[in-house]
C-alpha positions in Angstrom: 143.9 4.2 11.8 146.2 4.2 8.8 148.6 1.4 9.0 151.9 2.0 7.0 153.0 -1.4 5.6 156.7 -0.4 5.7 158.0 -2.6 8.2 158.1 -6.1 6.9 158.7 -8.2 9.6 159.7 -12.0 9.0 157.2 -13.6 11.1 159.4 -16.6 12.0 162.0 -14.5 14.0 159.4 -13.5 16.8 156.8 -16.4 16.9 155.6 -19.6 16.5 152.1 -21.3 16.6 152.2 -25.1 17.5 153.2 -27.4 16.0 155.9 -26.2 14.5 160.1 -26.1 14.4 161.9 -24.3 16.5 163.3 -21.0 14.1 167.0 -19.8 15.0 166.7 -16.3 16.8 163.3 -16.7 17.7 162.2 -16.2 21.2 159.5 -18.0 21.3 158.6 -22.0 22.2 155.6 -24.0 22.9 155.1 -23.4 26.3 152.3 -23.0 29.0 153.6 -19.6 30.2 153.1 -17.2 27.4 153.3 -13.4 27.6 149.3 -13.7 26.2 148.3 -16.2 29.2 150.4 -14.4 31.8 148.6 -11.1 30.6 144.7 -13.1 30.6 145.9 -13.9 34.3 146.2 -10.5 35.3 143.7 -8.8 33.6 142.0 -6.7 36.2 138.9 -5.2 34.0 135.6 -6.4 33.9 135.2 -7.1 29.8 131.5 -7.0 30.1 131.7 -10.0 27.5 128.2 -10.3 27.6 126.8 -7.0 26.8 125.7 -6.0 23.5 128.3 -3.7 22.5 131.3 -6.0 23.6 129.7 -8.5 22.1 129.3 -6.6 18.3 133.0 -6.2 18.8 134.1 -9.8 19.7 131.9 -11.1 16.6 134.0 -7.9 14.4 137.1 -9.9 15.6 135.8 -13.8 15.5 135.2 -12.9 12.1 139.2 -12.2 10.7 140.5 -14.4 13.2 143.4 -14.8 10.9 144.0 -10.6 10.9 144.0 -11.0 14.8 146.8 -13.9 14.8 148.9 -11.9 12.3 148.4 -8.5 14.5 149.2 -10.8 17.8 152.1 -12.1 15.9 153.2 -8.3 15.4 153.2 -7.8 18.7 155.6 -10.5 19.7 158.9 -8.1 19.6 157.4 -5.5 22.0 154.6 -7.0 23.9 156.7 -9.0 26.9 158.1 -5.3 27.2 155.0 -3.7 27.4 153.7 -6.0 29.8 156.0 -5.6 31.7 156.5 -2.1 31.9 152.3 -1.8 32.5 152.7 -4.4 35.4 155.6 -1.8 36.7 153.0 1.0 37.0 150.6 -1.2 38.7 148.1 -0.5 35.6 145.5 -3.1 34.4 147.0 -5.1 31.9 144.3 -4.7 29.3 146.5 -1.7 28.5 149.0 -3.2 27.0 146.6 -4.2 24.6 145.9 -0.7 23.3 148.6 -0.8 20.3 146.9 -3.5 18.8 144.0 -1.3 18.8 145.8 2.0 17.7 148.3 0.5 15.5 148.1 -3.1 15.0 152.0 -3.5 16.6 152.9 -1.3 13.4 155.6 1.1 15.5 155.5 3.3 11.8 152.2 3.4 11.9 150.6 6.6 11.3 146.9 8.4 10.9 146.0 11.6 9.0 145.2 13.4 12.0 149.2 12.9 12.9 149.4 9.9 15.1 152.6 8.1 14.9 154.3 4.9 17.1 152.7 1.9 17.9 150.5 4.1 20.5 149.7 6.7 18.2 150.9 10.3 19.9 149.5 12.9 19.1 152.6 15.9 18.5 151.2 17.8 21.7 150.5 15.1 23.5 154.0 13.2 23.4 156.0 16.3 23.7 154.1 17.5 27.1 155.0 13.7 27.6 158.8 14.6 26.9 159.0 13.1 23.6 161.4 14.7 20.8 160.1 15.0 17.7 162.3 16.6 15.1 163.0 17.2 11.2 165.1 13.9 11.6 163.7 12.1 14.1 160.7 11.4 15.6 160.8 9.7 19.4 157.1 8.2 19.0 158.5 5.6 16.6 161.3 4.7 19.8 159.5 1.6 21.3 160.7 2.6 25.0 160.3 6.2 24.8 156.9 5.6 23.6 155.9 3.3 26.1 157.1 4.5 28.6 155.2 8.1 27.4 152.0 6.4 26.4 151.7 4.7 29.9 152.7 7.6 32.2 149.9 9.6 30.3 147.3 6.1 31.3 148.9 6.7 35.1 147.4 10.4 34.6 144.3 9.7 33.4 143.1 6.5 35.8 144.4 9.4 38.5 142.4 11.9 36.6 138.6 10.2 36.7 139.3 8.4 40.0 140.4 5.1 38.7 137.5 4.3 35.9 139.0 3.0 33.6 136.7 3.1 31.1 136.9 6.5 30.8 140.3 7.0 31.2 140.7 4.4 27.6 137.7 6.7 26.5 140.0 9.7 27.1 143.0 8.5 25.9 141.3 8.2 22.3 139.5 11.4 22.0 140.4 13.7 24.7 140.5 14.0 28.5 138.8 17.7 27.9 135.8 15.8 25.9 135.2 12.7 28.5 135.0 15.4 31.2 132.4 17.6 29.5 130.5 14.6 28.2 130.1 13.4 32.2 129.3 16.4 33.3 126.3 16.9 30.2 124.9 13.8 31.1 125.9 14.2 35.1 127.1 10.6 34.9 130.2 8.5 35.1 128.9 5.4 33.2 131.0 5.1 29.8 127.8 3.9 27.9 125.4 6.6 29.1 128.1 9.0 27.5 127.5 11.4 24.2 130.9 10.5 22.7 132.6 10.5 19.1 131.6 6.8 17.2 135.1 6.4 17.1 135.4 6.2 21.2 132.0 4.4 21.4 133.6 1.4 19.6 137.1 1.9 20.9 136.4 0.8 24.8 134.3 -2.2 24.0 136.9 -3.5 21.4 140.1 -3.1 23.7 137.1 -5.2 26.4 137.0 -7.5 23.6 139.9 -8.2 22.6 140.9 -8.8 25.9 137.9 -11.4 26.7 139.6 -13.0 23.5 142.6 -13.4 25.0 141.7 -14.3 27.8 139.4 -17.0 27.2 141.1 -18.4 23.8 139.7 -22.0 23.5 135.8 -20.6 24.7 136.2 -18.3 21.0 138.3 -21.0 19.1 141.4 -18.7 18.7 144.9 -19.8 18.8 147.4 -17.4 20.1 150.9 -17.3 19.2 153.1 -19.1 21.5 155.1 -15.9 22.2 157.9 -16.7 25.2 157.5 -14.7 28.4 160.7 -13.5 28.6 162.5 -10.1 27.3 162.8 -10.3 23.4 165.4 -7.4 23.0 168.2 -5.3 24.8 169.3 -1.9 25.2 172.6 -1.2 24.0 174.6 1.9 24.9 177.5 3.2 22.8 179.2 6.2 22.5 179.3 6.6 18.3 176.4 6.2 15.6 176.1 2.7 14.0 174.5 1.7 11.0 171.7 -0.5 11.4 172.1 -2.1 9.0 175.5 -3.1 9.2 175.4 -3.8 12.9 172.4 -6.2 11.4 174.4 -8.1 8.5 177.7 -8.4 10.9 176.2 -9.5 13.9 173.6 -12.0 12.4 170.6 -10.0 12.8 167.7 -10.2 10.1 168.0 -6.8 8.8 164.0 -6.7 9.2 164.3 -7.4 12.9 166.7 -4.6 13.5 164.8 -2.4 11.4 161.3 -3.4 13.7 163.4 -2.9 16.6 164.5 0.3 16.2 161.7 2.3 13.9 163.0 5.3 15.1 166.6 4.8 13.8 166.1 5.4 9.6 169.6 4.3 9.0 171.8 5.3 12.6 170.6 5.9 16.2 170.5 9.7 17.4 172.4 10.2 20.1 170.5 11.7 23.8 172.7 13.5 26.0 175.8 12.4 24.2 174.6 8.4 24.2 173.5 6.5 21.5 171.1 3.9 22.0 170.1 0.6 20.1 167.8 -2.8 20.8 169.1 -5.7 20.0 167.8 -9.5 20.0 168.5 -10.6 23.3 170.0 -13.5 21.8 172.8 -11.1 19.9 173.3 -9.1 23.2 176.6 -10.4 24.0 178.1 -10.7 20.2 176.2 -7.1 19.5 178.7 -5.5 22.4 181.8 -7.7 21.2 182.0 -6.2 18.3 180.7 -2.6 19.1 183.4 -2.4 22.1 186.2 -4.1 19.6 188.6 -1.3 19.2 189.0 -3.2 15.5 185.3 -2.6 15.1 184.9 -2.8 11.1 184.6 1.3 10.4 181.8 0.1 7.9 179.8 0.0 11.3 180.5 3.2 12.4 179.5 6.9 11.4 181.7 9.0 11.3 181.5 12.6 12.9 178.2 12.8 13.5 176.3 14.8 15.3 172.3 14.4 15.2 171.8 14.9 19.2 168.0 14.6 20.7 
């Protein structure tokens, strides 16, 4: 994948890797219950850690350790969410993994083939998914409208091959239509025995990777980033377009944190069904709707007369 470099996150308002000071607005402490070691607790895959192509991958990784930390890092605005919403589904929870795989946790990231969002939809694919993409706006870069997309097309697909996973990850990189005719060629079910693109071939045994990684930090001498397992942002609801910006700047918000928080939103929210949405720090939650539900809201705030509706 391509990955745009136009979000430019500051580091210190999601994470922090022991030992270190706590950072204002940061949701994250040195604790034992981490979003990454709940998620190793509930991983439900077997990560084949010991077979040949797992293993190429976990070496791949081993050696940028320091690219895996900053991509983990990435991750800590939307990952609790993520996990969350996979656990919801009742879906292994190697599958929240997948964005760092897709995207890195770059929610504008975006391929040549025309992949967007941190789970890289395809056009087709997220509007069968009920995704809007328009001129103005494109609903892969929305982190919940994504997610929520990305993992009700996963609920399809373990349905779909009868709960082999494997090929399900397999088909949500290169195409249900291609892992079907590739078991049926080979009149097997066995990911490994499969004639599939190079791409696919190394895409399942890194997500395995990765996730033996994670799981099993200390055994591969990685240090994950103590990322609090609890919600990072809200969902705000109001009934007129914002600026980001300036909801940012008069609320306290790093600018760059509102920005990562709401990719989809270039400088105002687009209103669906009438209601405009907006994620917020958790922390800002209650001073976000203070002043957003202040008839004496500053009008530098609001838009006025808009009317961009998804």
């Amino acid at each position: 994948m391509i990955v745009s470099q136009d979000v430019n996150i500051n580091v210190s308002d999601f994470v922090t890797f022991a030992p270190t000071e706590t950072i204002t607005e940061s949701p994250v402490v040195k604790t034992p219950d981490s979003v990454w070691q709940k998620m190793g607790s509930q991983f439900k895959l077997d990560h084949l850690a010991q077979s040949p192509r797992v293993k190429a991958e976990i070496r791949k990784l081993l050696a940028e350790k320091d690219k895996l930390q900053s991509i983990l890092v990435s991750a800590a605005p939307y990952i609790y969410y993520i996990e969350k919403e996979t656990e919801a589904r009742h879906l292994p929870a190697e599958l929240a993994l997948i964005p760092i795989i897709e995207s890195e946790f770059n929610p504008n990231d975006h391929s040549k083939r025309g992949a967007t969002g941190l789970w890289q939809l395809m056009p087709g694919t997220a509007r069968e998914l009920g995704i809007k993409i328009k001129s103005k706006y494109d609903g892969r870069k929305n982190v919940i409208a994504s997610t929520k997309a990305a993992l009700a097309y996963f609920r399809d697909l373990g349905v779909n091959f009868k709960g082999n996973w494997l090929l399900a990850i397999a088909a949500y990189n290169c195409g249900e239509v291609r892992v079907q005719h590739a078991t049926h060629n080979k009149g097997t079910r066995n990911f490994w025995n499969l004639s599939l693109p190079k791409e696919t071939k190394n895409y399942v045994p890194k997500l395995l990777a990765v996730a033996e990684i994670i799981k099993n930090p200390a055994k591969y001498g990685v240090e994950l980033p103590n990322t609090i397992n609890e919600p990072y942002f809200k969902e705000v609801q109001i009934k007129k377009a914002v600026n980001i910006t300036n909801v940012a700047k008069t609320t306290g918000i790093n600018v760059k944190t509102m920005q990562a928080l709401n990719p989809d939103c270039k400088s105002e929210p687009i209103a669906n069904k009438g209601v405009y949405s907006i994620l917020v720090p958790t922390s800002k939650e209650a001073i976000v709707r203070k002043i957003l539900f202040n008839k004496l809201v500053d009008p530098k705030i609001v838009i006025a007369k808009t009317s961009r509706v998804i």
